[in-house]
C-alpha positions in Angstrom: 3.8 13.6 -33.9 7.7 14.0 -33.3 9.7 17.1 -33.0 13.0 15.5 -32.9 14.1 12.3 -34.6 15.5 11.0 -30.2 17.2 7.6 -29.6 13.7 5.7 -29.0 12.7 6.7 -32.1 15.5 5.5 -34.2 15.0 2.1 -32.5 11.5 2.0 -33.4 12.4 3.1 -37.1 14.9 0.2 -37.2 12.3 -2.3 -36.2 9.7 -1.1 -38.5 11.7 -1.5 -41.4 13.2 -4.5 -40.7 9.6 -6.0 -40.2 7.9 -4.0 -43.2 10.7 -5.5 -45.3 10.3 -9.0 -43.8 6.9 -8.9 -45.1 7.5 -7.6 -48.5 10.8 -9.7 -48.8 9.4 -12.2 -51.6 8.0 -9.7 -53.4 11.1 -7.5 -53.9 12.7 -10.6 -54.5 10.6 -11.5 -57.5 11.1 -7.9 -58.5 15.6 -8.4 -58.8 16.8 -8.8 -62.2 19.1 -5.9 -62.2 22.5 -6.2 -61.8 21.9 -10.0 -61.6 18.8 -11.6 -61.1 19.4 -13.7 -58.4 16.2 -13.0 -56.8 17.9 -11.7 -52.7 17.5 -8.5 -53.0 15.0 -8.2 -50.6 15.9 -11.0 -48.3 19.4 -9.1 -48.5 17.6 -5.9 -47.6 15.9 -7.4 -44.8 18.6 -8.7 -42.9 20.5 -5.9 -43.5 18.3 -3.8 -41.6 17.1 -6.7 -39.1 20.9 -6.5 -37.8 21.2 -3.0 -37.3 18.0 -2.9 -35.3 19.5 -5.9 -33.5 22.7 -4.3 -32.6 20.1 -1.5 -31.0 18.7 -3.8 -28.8 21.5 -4.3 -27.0 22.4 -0.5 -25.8 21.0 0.3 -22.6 17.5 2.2 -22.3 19.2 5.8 -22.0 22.0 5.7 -24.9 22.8 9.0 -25.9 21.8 10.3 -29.7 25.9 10.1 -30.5 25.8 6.0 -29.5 22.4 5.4 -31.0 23.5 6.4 -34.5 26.9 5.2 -34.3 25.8 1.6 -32.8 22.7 1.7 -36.1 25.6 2.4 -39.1 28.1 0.0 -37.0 25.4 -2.9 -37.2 24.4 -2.5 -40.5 27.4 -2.0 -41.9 28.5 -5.7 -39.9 25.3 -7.6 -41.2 25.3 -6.0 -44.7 23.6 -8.2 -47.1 24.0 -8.2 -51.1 25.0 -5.4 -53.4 21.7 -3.3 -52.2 22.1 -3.9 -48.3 25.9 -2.6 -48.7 25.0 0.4 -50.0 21.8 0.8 -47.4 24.4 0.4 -44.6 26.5 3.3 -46.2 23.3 5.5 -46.4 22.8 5.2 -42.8 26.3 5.9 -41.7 25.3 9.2 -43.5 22.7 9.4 -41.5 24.9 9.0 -38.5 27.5 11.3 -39.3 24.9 14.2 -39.4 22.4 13.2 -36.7 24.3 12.5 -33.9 25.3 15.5 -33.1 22.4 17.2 -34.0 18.8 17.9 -32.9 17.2 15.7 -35.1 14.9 18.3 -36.4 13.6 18.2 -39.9 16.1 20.4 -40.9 18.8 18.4 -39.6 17.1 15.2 -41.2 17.0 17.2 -44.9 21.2 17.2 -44.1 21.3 14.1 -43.8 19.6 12.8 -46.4 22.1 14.7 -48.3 25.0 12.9 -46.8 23.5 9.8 -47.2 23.0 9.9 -50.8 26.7 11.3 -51.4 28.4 8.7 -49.3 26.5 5.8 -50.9 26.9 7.3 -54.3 30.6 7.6 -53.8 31.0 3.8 -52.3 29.7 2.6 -56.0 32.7 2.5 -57.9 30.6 2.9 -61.3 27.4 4.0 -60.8 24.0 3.2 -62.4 21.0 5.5 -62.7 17.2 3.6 -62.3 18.8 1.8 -58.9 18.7 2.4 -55.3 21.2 5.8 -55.8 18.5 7.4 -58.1 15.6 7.3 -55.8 18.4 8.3 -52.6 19.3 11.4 -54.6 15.8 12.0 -55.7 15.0 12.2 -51.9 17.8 14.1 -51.0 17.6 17.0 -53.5 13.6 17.3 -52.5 14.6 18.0 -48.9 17.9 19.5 -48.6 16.9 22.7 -48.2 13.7 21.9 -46.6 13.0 24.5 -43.3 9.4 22.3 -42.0 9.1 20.6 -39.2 10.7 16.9 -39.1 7.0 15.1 -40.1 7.2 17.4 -43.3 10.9 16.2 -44.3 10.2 12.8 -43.3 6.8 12.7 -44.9 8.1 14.7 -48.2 11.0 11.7 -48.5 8.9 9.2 -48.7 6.5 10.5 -51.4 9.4 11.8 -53.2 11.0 7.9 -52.9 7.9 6.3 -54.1 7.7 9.0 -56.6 11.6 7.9 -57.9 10.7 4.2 -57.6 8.0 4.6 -60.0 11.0 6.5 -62.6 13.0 3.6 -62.6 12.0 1.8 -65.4 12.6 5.0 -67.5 15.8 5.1 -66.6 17.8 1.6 -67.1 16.7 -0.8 -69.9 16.7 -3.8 -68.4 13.9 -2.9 -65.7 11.4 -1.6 -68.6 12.1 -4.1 -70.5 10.9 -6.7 -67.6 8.2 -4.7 -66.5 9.7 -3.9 -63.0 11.4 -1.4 -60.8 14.1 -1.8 -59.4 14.3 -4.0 -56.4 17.0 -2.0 -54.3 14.7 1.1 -54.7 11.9 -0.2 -53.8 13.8 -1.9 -50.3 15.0 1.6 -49.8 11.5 3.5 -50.4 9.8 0.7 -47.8 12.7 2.4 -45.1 11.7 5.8 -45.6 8.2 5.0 -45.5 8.6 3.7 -42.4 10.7 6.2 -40.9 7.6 8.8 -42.3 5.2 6.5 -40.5 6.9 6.2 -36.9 7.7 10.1 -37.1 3.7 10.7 -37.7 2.8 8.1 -35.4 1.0 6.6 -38.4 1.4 3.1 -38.2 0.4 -0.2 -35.7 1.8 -3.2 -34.2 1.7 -4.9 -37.2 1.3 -2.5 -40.1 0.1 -3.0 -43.7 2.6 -3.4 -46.5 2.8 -1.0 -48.9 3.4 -2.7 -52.1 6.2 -1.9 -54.3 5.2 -0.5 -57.2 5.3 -3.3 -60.2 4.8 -1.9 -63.8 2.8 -4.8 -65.7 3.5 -4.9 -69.6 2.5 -7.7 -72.5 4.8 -10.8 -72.3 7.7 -9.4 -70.3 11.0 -11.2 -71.1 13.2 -13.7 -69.1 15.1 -11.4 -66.6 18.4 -10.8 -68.3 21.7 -11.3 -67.4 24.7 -9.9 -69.0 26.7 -12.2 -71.4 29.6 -13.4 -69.1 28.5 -11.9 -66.4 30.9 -12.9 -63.2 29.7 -16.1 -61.4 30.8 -15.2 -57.9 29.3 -12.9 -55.4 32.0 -12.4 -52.9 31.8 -10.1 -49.8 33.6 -9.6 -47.0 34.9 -7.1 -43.7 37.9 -5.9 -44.1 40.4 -4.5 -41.6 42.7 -1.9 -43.7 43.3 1.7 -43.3 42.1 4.1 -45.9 45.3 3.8 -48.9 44.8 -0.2 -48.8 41.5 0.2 -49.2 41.8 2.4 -52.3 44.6 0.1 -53.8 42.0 -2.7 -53.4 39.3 -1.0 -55.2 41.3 0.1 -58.5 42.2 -4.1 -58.4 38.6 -5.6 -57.6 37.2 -2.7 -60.2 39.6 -4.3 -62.7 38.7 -7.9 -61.5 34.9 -7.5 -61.9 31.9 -5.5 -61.1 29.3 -4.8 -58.9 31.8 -3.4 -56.9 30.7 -1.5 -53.7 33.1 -0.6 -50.6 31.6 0.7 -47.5 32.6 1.6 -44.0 35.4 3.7 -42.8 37.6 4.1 -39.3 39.4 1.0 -40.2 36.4 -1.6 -40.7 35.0 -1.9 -44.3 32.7 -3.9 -46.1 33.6 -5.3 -49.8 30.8 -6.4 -52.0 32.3 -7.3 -56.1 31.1 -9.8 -58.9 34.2 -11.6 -60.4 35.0 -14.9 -61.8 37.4 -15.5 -59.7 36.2 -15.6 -56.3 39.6 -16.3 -54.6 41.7 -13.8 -56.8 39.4 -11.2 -54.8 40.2 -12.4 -51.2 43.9 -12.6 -52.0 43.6 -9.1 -53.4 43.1 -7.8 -50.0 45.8 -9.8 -48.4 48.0 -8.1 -51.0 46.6 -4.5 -50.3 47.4 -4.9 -46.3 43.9 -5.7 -44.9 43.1 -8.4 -43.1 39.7 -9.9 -44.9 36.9 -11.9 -42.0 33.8 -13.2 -42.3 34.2 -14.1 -46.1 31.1 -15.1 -48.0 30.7 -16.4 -51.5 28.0 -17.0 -53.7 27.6 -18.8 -56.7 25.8 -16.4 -59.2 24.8 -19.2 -61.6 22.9 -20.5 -59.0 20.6 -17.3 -59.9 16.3 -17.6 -59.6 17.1 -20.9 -57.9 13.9 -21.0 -54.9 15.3 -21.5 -51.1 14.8 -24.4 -49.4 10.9 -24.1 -47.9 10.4 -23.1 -44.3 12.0 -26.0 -42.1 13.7 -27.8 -45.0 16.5 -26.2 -43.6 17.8 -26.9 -39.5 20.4 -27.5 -36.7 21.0 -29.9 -34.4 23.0 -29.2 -30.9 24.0 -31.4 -28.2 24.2 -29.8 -25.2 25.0 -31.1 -21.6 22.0 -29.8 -19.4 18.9 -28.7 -19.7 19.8 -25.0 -19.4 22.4 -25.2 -21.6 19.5 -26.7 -24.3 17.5 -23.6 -23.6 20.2 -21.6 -24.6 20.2 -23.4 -27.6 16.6 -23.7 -28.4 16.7 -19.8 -27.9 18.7 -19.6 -30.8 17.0 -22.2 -33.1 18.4 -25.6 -32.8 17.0 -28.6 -32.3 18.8 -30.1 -29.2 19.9 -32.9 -27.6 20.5 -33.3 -24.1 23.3 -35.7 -22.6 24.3 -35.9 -19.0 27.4 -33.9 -18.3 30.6 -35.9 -19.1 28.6 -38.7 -21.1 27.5 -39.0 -24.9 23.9 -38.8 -26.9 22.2 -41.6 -27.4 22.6 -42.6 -30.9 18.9 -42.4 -31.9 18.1 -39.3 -30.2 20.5 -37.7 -32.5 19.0 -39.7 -35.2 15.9 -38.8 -34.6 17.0 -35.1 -34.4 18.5 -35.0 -37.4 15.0 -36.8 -38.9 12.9 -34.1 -37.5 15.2 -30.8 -38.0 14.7 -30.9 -42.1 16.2 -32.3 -44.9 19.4 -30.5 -44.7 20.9 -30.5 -41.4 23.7 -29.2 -39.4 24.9 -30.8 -36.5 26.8 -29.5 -33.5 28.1 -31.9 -31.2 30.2 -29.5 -28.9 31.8 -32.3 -27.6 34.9 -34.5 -28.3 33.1 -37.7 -27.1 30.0 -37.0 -29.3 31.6 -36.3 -32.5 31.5 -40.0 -33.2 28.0 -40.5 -32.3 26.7 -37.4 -34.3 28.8 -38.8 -37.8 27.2 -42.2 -37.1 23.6 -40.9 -37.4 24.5 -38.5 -40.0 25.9 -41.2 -41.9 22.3 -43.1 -41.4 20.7 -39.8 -42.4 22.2 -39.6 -45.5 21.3 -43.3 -46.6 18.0 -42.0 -46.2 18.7 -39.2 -48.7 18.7 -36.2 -46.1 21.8 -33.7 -46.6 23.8 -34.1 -43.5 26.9 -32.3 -42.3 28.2 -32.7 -38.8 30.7 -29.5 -37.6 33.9 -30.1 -35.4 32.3 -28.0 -32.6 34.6 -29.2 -29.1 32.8 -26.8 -27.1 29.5 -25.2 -26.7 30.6 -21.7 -27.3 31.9 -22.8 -30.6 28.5 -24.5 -31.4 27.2 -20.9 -30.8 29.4 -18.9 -32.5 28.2 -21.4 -35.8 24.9 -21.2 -35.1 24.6 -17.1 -34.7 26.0 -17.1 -38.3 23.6 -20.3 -39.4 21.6 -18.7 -42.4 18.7 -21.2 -43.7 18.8 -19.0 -47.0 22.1 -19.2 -48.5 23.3 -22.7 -50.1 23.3 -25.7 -48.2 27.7 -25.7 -48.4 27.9 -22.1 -48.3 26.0 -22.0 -44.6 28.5 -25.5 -43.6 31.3 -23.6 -44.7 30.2 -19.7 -42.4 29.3 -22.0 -39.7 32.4 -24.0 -39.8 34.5 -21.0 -40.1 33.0 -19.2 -36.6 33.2 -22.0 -34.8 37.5 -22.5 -36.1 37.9 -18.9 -35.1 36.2 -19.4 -31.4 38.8 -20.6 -29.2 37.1 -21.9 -25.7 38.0 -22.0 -22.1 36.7 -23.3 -19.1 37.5 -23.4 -15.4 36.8 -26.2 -12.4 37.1 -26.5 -9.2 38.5 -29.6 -8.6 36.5 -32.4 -6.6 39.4 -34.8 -6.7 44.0 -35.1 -7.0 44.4 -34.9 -10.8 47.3 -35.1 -12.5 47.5 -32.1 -15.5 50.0 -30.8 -17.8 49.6 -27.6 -15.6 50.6 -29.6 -12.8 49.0 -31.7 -9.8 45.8 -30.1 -9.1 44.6 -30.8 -5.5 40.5 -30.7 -4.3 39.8 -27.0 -4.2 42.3 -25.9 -6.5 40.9 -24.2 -9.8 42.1 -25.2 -13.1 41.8 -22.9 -15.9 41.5 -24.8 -19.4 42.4 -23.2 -22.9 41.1 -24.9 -26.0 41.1 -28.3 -24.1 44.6 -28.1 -22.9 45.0 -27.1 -18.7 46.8 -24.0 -19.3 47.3 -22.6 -15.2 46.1 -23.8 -11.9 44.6 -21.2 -9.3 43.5 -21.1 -6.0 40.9 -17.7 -6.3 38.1 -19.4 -8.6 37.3 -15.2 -9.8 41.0 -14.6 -10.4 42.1 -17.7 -12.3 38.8 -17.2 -14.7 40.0 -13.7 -15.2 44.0 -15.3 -15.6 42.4 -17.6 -18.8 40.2 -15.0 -20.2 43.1 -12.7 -20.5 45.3 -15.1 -22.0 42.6 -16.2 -24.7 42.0 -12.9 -25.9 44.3 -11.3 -28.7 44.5 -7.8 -30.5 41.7 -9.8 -33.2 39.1 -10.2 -30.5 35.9 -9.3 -31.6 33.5 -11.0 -29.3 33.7 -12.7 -25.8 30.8 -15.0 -24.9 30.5 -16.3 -20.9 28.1 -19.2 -20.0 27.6 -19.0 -16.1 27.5 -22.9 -14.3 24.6 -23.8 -12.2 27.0 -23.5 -8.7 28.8 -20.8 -9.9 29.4 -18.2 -7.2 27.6 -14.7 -7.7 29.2 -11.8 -9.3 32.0 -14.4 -11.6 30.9 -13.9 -15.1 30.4 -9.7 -14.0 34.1 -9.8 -12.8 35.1 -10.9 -16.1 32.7 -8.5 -17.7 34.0 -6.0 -15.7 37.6 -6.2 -16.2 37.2 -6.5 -20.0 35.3 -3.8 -19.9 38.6 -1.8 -18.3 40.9 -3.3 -20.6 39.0 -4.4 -24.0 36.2 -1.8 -24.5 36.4 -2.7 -28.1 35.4 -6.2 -27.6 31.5 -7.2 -27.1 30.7 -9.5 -24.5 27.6 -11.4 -24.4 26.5 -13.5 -21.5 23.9 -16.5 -20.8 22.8 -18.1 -17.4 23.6 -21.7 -19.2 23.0 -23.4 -15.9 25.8 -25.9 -16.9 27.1 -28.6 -14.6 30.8 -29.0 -13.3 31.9 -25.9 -15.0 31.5 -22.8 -13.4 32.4 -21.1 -16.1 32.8 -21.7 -20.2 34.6 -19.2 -22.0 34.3 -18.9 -25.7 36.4 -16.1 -28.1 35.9 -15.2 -31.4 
């Protein structure tokens, strides 16, 4: 039994309830009718939670109690899902704010419960009692001034959350009148559950569900939905120090509903219900911020069921067989070509056959753009749902394929896909084999030639220097991410050179990097 809530335990918490809510996703699902029933709310929840626990996989093994929480709000808050996963991720930066730089004791736990339920209270611009805020306030009044051990705070949260969860109905009209509590609640009540369970040591590798609670009565009604309710779900992060951000909620407030605004530090996440989807993206332009990673949902679209497992897939060409894996690793369905040569037209055909009935494809390649948009066009004679993304490089095909989301709408995911790969600009550099003639100049065998977004932008004779020369010039004050993909000849210690040095100069950025194993290149460099 724990004594203090450390760093391994707050990764093992994250997983938990990630995977308890993965298991109970369609059932909270079924359970959303409040404030739309749209039927996410535990899909939302899920991911929510499976991004934060992501983002605490990649810390190093001995990450201090400070990083641990920080890098848990920072994740969440990034892959924030729906009106209920918003307002999870500003319950953990609660969380954060007390815990890491405390013990961890149950004490300190009781504190920040209390912050966590004032900080997602206060995100809400008009709050509703019987939600997810009721049973967080609930939980943090029963342990506030709790002096036990940490397995009695944590233990007493969750009974007192399942306890809340069962008031729901009792407290907003729409949930009694369809028989159900409240979806968001019961996402919320599964977290603290687990975080009881991993405190106590009380659960296994692959733990039983507990059910949310689900009140039966005669003949419940069609879930309801407000008479012209908003039809868009619009969400976004937003860049914008702290008076944009209040200018932009007194116009989104006035705009629509639903309207949740979460973060802080300069990086915030929006979640509103309006009508008008793009007068709530311009409304941030015109409050200063700079809006990214913009997703909207058509609410009509509510109760509609998501395409069945595999009715949904991607497709990637990729030069190499490493280079596949990489893909593969990330769920596409891939198709190798020799380096410098295109698919064959019916291996991409029969891809696209095999990946589902809708399909993405990523050709991440000039020369098989045309090949890929002949056998989509095929495909779609056939009556699959086909779209084939401008990807020119593979780091572009990866940036759309780490926001690929088989859930959402068929255009929606085209459209987030499309959108990472536009905002990935990709490098390269080569050591030349052979006198070529560039717009950089002549380039002579053994020179290097550093390529930006398919145009030779300088010519080297230090392969380690010109790849840190092109890196530098791709990345801007916007950076967010750097991704390297190491050749098969390429010399030891390159790709940590590059690492290194934005390290030194960009700590804000995240670099990721893959052994691609690519031929010819010794280096690809992708930006987003």
């Amino acid at each position: 039994m724990l004594q203090v809530l450390d760093p391994p335990a707050v990764r093992r918490w994250s997983w938990l309830a990630a995977e308890t809510l993965g298991r109970a996703r369609e059932e909270i699902d079924a359970l959303n009718v409040f404030p739309v029933p749209d039927g996410d709310t535990g899909t939302n929840l899920h991911l929510t939670m499976l991004s934060a626990a992501e983002a605490l996989d990649g810390l190093p093994g001995d990450a201090d109690a400070a990083t641990t929480w920080r890098t848990l709000a920072q994740g969440a808050l990034l892959g924030a899902r729906g009106n209920s996963g918003v307002i999870v991720s500003q319950a953990l930066r609660g969380l954060a704010e007390v815990l890491r730089t405390a013990e961890g004791g149950g004490a300190d736990l009781g504190r920040g419960l209390a912050r966590a339920a004032e900080l997602a209270r206060g995100a809400v611009e008009r709050p509703v009692e019987g939600t997810l805020l009721s049973v967080l306030g609930a939980v943090a009044a029963a342990v506030r001034d709790l002096s036990g051990d940490l397995a009695a705070v944590a233990g007493r949260a969750a009974q007192e959350a399942r306890a809340a969860l069962r008031r729901t109905p009792d407290q907003l009209e729409v949930l009694s009148r369809n028989g159900v509590v409240d979806a968001g609640a019961a996402g919320l009540t599964l977290i603290l559950e687990s975080l009881a369970a991993v405190v106590t040591g009380s659960y296994a590798e692959r733990p039983d569900v507990p059910a949310p609670v689900r009140r039966v009565v005669p003949g419940p009604e069609e879930p309801h939905r407000p008479e012209g309710h908003p039809g868009y779900e619009v969400m976004y992060l937003l860049d914008a120090g702290d008076e944009a951000v209040e200018t932009l909620r007194g116009e989104l407030d006035a705009l629509g509903d639903s309207l949740v605004v979460v973060g802080g530090d300069g990086l915030w996440n929006v979640h509103v219900h309006v009508e008008d989807a793009g007068a709530a993206i311009e409304a941030a332009l015109r409050a200063g911020g700079r809006p990214h990673r913009i997703r909207v949902t058509y609410l009509a679209g509510s109760g509609r069921t998501h395409p069945a497992a595999g009715g949904r897939g991607v497709v990637a060409v990729a030069a190499g067989p490493a280079l596949g894996e990489v893909f593969e690793r990330s769920g596409a369905v891939v198709v190798r070509r020799e380096p410098g040569s295109s698919p064959p037209l019916a291996a991409v055909l029969a891809a696209i056959r095999g990946a589902g009935t809708e399909v993405v494809v990523l050709p991440n390649d000039s020369g098989a753009r045309e090949v890929a948009a002949a056998a989509a066009e095929i495909a779609r004679e056939e009556g699959l749902a086909v779209s084939v993304l401008p990807t020119r490089a593979s780091v572009q095909g990866l940036a759309a394929l780490a926001v690929h989301d088989p859930l959402r709408r068929f255009d929606d995911d085209v459209v987030a896909m499309t959108e990472a790969a536009a905002h990935t600009r990709h490098g390269h550099v080569w050591v030349a084999d052979r006198e070529v003639m560039t717009s950089a100049g002549l380039i002579r065998p053994g020179a290097v030639l550093g390529v930006i977004d398919g145009d030779a932008a300088l010519v080297g004779a230090d392969l380690v220097e010109t790849a840190l020369e092109v890196v530098g010039r791709m990345v801007s004050s916007s950076s967010e991410l750097v991704t390297l993909l190491e050749g098969a000849d390429a010399p030891a210690g390159l790709a940590q050179a590059v690492q290194d040095r934005l390290a030194e100069t960009r700590p804000d950025i995240e670099v990721v990097r893959y052994g691609a194993g690519q031929g010819g290149y010794p280096l690809l460099v992708g930006v987003e």
